[in-house]
FISE-622705 format. One record per residue: x, y, z of N, C-alpha, C in turn. Coordinates in steps of 0.02 Angstrom, whole numbers, plus 50000, padded with zeros to 5 digits. Example, Ala and Ser with C-alpha at 12.3 -4.5 7.8 and 13.67 -1.06 7.14 Angstrom:
2
[rec [50660 49716 50390] [50615 49775 50390] [50660 49835 50390]];
[rec [50642 49888 50354] [50684 49947 50357] [50645 50002 50394]];
***
This chain:
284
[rec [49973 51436 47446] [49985 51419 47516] [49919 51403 47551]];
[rec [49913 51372 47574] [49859 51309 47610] [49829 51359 47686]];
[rec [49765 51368 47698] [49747 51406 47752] [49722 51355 47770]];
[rec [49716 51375 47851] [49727 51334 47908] [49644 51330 47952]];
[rec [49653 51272 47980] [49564 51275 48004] [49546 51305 48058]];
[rec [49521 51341 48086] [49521 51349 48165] [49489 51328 48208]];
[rec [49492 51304 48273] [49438 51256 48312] [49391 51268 48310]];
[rec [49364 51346 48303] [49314 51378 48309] [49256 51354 48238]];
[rec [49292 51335 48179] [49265 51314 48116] [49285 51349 48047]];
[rec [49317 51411 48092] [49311 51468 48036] [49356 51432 47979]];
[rec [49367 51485 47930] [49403 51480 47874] [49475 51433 47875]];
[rec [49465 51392 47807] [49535 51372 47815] [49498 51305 47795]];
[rec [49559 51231 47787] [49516 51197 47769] [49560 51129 47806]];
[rec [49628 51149 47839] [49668 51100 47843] [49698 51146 47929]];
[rec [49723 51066 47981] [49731 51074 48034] [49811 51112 48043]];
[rec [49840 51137 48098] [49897 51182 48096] [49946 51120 48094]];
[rec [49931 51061 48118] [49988 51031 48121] [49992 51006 48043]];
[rec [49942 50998 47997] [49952 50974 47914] [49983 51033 47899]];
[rec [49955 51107 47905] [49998 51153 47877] [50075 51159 47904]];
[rec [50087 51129 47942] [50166 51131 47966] [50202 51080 47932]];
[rec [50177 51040 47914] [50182 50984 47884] [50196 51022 47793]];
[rec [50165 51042 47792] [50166 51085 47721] [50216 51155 47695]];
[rec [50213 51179 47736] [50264 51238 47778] [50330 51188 47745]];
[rec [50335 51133 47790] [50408 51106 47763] [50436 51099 47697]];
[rec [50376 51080 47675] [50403 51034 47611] [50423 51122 47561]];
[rec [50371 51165 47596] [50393 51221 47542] [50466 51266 47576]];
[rec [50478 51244 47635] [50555 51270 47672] [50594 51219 47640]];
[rec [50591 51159 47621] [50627 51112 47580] [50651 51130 47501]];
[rec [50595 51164 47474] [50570 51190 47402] [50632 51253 47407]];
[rec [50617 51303 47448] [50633 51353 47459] [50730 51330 47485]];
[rec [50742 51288 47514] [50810 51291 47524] [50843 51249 47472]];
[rec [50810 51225 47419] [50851 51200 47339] [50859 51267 47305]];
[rec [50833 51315 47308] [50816 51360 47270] [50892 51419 47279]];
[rec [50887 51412 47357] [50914 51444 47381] [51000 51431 47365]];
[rec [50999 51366 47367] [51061 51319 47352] [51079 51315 47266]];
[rec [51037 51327 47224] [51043 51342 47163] [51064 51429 47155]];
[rec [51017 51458 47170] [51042 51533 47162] [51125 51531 47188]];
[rec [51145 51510 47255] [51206 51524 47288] [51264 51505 47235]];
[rec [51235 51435 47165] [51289 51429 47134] [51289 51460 47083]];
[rec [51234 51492 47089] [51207 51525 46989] [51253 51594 47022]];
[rec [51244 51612 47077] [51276 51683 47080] [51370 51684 47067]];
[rec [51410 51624 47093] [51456 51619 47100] [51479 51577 47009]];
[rec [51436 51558 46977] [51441 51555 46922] [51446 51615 46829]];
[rec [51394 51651 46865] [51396 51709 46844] [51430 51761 46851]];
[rec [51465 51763 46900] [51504 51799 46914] [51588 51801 46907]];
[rec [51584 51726 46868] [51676 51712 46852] [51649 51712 46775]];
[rec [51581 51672 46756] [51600 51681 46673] [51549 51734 46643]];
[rec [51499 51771 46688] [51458 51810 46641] [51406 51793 46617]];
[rec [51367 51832 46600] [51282 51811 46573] [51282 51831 46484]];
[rec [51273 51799 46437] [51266 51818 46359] [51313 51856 46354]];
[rec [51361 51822 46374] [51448 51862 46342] [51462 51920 46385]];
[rec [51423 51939 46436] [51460 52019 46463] [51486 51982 46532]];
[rec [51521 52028 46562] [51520 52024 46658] [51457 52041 46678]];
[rec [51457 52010 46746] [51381 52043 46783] [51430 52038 46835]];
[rec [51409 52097 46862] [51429 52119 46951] [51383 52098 46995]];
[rec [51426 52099 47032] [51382 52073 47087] [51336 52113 47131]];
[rec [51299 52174 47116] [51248 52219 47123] [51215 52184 47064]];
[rec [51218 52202 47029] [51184 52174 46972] [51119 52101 46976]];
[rec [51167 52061 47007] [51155 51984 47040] [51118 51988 47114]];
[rec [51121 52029 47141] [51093 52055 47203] [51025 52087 47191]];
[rec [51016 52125 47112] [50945 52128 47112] [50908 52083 47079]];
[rec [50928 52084 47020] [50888 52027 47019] [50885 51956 47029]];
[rec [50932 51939 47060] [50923 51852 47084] [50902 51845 47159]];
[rec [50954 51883 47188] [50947 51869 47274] [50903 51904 47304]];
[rec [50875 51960 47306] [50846 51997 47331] [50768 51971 47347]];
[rec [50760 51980 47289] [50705 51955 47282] [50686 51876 47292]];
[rec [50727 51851 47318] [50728 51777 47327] [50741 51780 47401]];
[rec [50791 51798 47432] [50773 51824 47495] [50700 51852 47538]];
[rec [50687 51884 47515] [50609 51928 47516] [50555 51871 47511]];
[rec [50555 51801 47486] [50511 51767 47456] [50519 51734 47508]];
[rec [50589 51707 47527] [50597 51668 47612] [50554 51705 47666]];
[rec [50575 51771 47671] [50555 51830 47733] [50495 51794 47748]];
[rec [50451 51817 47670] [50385 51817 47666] [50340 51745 47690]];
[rec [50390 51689 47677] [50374 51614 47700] [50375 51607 47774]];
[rec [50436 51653 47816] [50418 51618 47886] [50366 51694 47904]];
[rec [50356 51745 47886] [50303 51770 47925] [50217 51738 47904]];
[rec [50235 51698 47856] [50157 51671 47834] [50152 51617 47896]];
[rec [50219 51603 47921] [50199 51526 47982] [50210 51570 48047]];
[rec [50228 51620 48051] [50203 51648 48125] [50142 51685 48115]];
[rec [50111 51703 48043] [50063 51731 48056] [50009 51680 48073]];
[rec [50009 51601 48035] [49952 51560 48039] [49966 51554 48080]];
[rec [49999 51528 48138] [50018 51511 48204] [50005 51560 48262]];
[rec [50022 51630 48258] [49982 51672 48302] [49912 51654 48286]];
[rec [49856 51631 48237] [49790 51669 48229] [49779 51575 48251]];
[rec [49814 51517 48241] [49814 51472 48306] [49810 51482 48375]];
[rec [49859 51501 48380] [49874 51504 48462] [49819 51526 48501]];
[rec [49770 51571 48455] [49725 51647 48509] [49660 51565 48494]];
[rec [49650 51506 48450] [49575 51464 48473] [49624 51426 48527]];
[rec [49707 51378 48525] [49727 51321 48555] [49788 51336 48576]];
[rec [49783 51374 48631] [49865 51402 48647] [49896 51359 48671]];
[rec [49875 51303 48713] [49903 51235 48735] [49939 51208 48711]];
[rec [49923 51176 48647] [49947 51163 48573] [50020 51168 48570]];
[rec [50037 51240 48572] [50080 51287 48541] [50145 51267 48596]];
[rec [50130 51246 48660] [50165 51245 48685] [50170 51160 48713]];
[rec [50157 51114 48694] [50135 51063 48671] [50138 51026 48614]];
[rec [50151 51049 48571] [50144 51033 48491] [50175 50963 48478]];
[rec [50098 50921 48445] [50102 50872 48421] [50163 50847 48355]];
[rec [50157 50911 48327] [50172 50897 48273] [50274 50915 48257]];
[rec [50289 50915 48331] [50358 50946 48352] [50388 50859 48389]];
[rec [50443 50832 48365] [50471 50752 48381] [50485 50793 48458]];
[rec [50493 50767 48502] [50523 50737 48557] [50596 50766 48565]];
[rec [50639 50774 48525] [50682 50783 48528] [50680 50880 48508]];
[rec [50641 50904 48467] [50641 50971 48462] [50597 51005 48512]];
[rec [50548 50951 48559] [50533 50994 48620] [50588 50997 48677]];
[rec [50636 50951 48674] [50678 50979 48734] [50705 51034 48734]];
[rec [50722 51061 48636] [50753 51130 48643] [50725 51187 48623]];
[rec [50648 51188 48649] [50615 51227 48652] [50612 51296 48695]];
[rec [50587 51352 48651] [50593 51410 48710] [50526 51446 48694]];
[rec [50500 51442 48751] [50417 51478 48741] [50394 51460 48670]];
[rec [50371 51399 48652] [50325 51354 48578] [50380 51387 48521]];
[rec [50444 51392 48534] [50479 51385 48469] [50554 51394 48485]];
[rec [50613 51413 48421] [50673 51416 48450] [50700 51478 48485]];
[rec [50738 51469 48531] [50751 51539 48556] [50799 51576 48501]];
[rec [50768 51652 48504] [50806 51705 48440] [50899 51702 48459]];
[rec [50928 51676 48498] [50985 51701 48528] [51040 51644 48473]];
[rec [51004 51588 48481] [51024 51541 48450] [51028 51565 48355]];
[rec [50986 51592 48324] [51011 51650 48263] [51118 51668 48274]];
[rec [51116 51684 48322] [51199 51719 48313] [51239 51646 48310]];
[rec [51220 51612 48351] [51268 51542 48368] [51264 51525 48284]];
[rec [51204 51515 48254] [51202 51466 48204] [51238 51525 48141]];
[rec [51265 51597 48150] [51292 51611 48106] [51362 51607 48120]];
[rec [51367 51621 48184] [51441 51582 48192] [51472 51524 48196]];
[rec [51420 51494 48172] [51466 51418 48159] [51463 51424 48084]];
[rec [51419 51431 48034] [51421 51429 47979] [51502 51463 47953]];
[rec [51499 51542 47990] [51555 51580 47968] [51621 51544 47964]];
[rec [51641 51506 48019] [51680 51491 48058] [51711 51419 48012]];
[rec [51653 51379 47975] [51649 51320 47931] [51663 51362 47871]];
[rec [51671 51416 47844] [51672 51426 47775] [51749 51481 47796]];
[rec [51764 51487 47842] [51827 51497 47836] [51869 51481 47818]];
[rec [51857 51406 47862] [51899 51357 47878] [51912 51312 47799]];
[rec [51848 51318 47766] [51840 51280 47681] [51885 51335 47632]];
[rec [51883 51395 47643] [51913 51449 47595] [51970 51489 47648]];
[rec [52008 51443 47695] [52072 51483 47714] [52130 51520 47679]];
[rec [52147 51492 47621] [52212 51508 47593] [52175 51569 47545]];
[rec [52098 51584 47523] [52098 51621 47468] [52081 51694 47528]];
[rec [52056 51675 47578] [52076 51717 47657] [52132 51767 47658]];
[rec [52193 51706 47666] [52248 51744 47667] [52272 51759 47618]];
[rec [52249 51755 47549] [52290 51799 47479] [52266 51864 47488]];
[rec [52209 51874 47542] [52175 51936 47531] [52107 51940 47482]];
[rec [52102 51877 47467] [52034 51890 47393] [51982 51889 47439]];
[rec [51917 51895 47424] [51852 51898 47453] [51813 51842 47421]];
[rec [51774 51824 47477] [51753 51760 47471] [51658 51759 47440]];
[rec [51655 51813 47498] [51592 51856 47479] [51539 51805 47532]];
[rec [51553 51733 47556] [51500 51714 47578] [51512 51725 47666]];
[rec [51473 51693 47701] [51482 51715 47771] [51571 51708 47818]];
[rec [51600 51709 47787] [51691 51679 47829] [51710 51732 47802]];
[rec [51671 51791 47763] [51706 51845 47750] [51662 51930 47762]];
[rec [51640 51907 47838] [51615 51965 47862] [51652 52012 47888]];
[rec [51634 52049 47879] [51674 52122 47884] [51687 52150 47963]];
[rec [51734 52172 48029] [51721 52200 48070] [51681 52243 48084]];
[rec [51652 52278 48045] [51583 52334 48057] [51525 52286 48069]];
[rec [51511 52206 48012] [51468 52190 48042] [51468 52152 48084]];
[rec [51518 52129 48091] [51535 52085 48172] [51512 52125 48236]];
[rec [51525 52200 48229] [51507 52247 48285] [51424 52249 48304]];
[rec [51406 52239 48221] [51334 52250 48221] [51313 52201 48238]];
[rec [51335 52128 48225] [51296 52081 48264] [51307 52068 48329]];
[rec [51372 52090 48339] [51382 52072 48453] [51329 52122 48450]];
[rec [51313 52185 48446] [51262 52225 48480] [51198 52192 48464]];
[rec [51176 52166 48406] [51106 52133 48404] [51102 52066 48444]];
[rec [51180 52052 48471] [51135 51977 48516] [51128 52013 48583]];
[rec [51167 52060 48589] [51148 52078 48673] [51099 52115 48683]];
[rec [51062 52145 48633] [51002 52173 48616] [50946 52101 48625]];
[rec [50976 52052 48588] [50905 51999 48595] [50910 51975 48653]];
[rec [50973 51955 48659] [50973 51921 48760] [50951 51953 48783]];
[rec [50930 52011 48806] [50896 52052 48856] [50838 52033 48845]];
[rec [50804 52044 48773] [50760 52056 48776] [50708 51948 48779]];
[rec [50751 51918 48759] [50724 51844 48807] [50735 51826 48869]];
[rec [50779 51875 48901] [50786 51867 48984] [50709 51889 49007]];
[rec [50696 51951 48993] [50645 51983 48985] [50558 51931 48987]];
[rec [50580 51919 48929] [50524 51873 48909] [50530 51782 48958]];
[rec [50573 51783 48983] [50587 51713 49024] [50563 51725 49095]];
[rec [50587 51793 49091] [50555 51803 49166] [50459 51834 49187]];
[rec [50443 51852 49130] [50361 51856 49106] [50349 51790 49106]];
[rec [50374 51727 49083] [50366 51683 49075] [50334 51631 49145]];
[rec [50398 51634 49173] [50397 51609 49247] [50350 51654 49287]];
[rec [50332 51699 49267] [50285 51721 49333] [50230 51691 49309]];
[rec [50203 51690 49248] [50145 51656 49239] [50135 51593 49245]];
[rec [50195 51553 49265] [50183 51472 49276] [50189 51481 49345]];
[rec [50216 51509 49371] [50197 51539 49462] [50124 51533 49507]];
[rec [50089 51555 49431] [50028 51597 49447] [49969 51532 49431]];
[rec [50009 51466 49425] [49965 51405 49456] [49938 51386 49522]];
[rec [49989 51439 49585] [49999 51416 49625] [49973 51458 49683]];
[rec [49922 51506 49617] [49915 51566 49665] [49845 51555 49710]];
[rec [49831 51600 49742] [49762 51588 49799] [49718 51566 49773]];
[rec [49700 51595 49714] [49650 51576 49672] [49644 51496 49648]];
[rec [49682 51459 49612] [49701 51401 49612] [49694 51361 49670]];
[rec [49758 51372 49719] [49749 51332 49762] [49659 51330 49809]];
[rec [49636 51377 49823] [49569 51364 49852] [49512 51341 49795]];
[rec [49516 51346 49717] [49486 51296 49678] [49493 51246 49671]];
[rec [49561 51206 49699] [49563 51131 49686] [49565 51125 49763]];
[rec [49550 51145 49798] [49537 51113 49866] [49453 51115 49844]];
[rec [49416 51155 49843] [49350 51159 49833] [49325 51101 49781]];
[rec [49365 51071 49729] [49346 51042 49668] [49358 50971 49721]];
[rec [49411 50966 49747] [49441 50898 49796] [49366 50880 49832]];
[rec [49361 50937 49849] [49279 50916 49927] [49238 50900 49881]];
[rec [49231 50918 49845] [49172 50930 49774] [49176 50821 49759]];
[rec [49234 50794 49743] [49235 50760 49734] [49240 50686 49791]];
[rec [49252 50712 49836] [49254 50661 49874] [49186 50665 49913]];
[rec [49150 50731 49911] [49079 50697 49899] [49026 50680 49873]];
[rec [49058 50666 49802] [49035 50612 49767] [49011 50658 49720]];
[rec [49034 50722 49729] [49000 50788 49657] [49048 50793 49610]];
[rec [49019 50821 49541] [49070 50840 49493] [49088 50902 49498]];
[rec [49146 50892 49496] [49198 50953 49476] [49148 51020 49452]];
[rec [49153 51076 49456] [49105 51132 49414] [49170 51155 49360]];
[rec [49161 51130 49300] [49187 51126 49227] [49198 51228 49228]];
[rec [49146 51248 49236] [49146 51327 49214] [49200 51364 49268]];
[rec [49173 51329 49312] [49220 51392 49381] [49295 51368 49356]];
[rec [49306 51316 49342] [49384 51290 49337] [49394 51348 49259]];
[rec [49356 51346 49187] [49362 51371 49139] [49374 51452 49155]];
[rec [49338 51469 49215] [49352 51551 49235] [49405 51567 49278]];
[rec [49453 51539 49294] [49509 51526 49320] [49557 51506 49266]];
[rec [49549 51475 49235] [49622 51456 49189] [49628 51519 49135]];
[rec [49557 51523 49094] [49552 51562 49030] [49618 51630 49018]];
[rec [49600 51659 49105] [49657 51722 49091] [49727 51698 49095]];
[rec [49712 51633 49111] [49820 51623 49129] [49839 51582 49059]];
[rec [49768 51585 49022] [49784 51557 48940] [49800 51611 48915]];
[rec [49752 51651 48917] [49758 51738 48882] [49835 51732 48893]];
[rec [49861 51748 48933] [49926 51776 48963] [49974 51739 48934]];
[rec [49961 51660 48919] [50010 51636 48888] [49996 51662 48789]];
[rec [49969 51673 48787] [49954 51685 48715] [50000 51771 48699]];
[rec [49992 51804 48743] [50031 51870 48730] [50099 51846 48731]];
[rec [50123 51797 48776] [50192 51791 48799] [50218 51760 48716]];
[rec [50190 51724 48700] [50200 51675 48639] [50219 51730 48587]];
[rec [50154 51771 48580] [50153 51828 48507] [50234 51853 48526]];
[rec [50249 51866 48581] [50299 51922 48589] [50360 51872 48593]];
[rec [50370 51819 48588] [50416 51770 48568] [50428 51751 48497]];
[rec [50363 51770 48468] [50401 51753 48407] [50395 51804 48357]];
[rec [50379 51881 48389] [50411 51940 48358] [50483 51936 48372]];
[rec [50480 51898 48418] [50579 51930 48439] [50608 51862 48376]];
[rec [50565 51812 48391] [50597 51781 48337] [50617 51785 48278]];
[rec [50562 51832 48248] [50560 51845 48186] [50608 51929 48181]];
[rec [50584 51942 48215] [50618 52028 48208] [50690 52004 48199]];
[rec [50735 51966 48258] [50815 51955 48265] [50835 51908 48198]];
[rec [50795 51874 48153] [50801 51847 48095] [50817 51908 48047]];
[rec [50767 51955 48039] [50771 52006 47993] [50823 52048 47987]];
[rec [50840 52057 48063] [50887 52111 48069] [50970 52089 48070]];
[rec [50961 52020 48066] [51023 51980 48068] [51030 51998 47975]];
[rec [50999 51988 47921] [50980 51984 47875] [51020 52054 47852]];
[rec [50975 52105 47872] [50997 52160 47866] [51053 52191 47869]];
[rec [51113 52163 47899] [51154 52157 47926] [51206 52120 47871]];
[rec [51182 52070 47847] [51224 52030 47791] [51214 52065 47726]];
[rec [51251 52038 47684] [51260 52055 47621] [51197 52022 47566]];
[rec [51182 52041 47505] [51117 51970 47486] [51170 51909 47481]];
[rec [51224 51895 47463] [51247 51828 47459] [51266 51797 47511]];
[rec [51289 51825 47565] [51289 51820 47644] [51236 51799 47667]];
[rec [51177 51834 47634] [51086 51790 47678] [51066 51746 47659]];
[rec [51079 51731 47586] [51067 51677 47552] [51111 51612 47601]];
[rec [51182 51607 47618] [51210 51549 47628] [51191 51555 47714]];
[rec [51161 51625 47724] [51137 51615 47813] [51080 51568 47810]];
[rec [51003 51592 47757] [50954 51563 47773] [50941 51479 47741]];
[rec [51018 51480 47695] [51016 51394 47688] [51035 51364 47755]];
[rec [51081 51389 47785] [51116 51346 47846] [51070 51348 47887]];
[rec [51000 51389 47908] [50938 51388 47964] [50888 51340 47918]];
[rec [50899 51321 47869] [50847 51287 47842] [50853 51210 47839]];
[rec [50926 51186 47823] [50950 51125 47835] [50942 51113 47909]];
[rec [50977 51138 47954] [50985 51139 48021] [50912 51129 48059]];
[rec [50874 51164 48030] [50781 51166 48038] [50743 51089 48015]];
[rec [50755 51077 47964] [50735 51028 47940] [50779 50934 47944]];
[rec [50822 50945 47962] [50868 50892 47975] [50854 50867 48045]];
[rec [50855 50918 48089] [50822 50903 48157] [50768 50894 48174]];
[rec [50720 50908 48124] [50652 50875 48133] [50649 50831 48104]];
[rec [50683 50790 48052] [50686 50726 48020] [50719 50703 48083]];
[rec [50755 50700 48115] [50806 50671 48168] [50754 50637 48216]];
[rec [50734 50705 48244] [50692 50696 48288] [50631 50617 48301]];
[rec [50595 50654 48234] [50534 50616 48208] [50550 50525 48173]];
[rec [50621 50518 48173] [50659 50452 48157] [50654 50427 48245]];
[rec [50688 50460 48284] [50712 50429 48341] [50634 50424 48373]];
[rec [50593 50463 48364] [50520 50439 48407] [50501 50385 48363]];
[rec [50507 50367 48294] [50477 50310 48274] [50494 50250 48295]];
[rec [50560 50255 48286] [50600 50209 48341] [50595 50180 48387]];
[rec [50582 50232 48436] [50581 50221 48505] [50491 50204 48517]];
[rec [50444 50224 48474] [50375 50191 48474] [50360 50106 48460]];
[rec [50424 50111 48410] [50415 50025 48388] [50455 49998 48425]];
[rec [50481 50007 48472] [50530 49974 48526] [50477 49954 48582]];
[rec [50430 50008 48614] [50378 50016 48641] [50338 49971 48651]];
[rec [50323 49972 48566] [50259 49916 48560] [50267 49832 48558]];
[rec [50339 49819 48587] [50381 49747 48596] [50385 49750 48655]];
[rec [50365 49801 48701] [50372 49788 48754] [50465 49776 48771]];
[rec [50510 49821 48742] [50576 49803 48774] [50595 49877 48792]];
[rec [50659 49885 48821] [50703 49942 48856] [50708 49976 48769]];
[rec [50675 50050 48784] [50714 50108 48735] [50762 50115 48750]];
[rec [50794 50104 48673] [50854 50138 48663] [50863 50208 48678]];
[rec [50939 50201 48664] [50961 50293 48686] [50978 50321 48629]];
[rec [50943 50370 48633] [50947 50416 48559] [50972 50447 48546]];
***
């Protein structure tokens, strides 16, 4: 895995937006894998491995588990390079070049909001019902997500109203610090920078840098603590499923992840070469 450069110079050898760029192709890597195990498990499990049965504990340790664990381990390597980003170019983060046009509109504090985790397992569930209805109603078990259990249905309504709080929370930390553009401090520096300039002086670069720096700081905590919730309500959603249940959860966040940033990054090319003809963009 590829370390990342920091503005500062330090270690690393490649920019955050190449490593995101790289990140994919191994979330790409990682969701074939994922899509192979899902059939090796459902294969093994009607005809057997070197002539015996294998159960499905059996298949849970050594195939999924540990293949699961290898995903975990992939998105905390991109919130970890991305926090130790954010603290040289927090701007960036909330900004990001390397994010189409279309995945910043559904942005929540420089990434996706955790709440959206439950939606995207209830639609999956809801699609694999609907594909395995009749073996539903014989009573057989399906084993993948359309055959979650009421205990964990309980467990996940309590983990989304656990995360909604806790991004209300974080939305409203949010807004006070974009508030806090507007505060005394601000407003009598750009009146002062205004006089500064209309008589014919430059701006003072430092006094403006000692004024913003802490309302950067501030966005940089808000961020970390956005994408613990991100990551935490992933895990615990996880926790919650079965291993063959997480397996067909973290394929459906990975297609869904990656399809929309191909989407995205199509419709801005698009709409750039439309641009450069000088005619009306299309609607995307």
């Amino acid at each position: 895995m590829a370390q990342v450069r920091q503005r500062n110079g330090a270690q690393g050898h490649i920019s955050f937006p190449n490593f995101f760029e790289q990140w994919l192709t191994e979330q790409n890597q990682h969701l074939e894998t994922l899509v192979s195990a899902s059939k090796e498990n459902v294969e093994k499990l009607e005809n057997g491995q070197n002539g015996r049965a294998v159960s499905q504990e059996e298949l849970d340790g050594i195939i999924l588990r540990p293949l699961i664990e290898r995903v975990i381990q992939h998105y905390e390597q991109y919130y970890g390079t991305k926090s130790n980003w954010a603290k040289s170019d927090i701007l960036s983060m909330f900004n990001p070049s390397w994010r189409s046009s279309l995945e910043d509109a559904f942005l929540w504090i420089g990434g996706w909001r955790p709440s959206m985790v439950f939606h995207l397992l209830y639609s999956k569930s809801g699609l694999q019902v609907e594909a395995k209805l009749m073996e539903l109603i014989q009573g057989l078990s399906t084993g993948d997500l359309g055959d979650l259990s009421s205990d964990q249905l309980v467990k996940v309504n309590d983990l989304q109203k656990e995360t909604v709080r806790a991004e209300k929370e974080l939305t409203e930390k949010q807004a006070k610090k974009q508030e806090s553009v507007a505060d005394s401090s601000m407003v009598e520096l750009s009146h002062a920078a205004t006089e500064l300039i209309r008589g014919g002086e430059a701006a003072e670069d430092g006094r403006v840098d000692a004024a913003l720096d802490p309302k950067k700081e501030a966005l940089v905590e808000i961020l970390q603590k956005a994408d613990d919730l991100r990551l935490k309500t992933l895990k615990q959603v996880l926790q919650i499923l079965s291993p063959i249940q997480s397996v067909h959860f973290l394929i459906a966040a990975a297609e869904l992840h990656l399809r929309f940033h191909e989407w995205g990054k199509k419709r801005d090319e698009r709409n750039g070469e439309v641009a450069e003809v000088g005619e009306e963009p299309r609607n995307s």
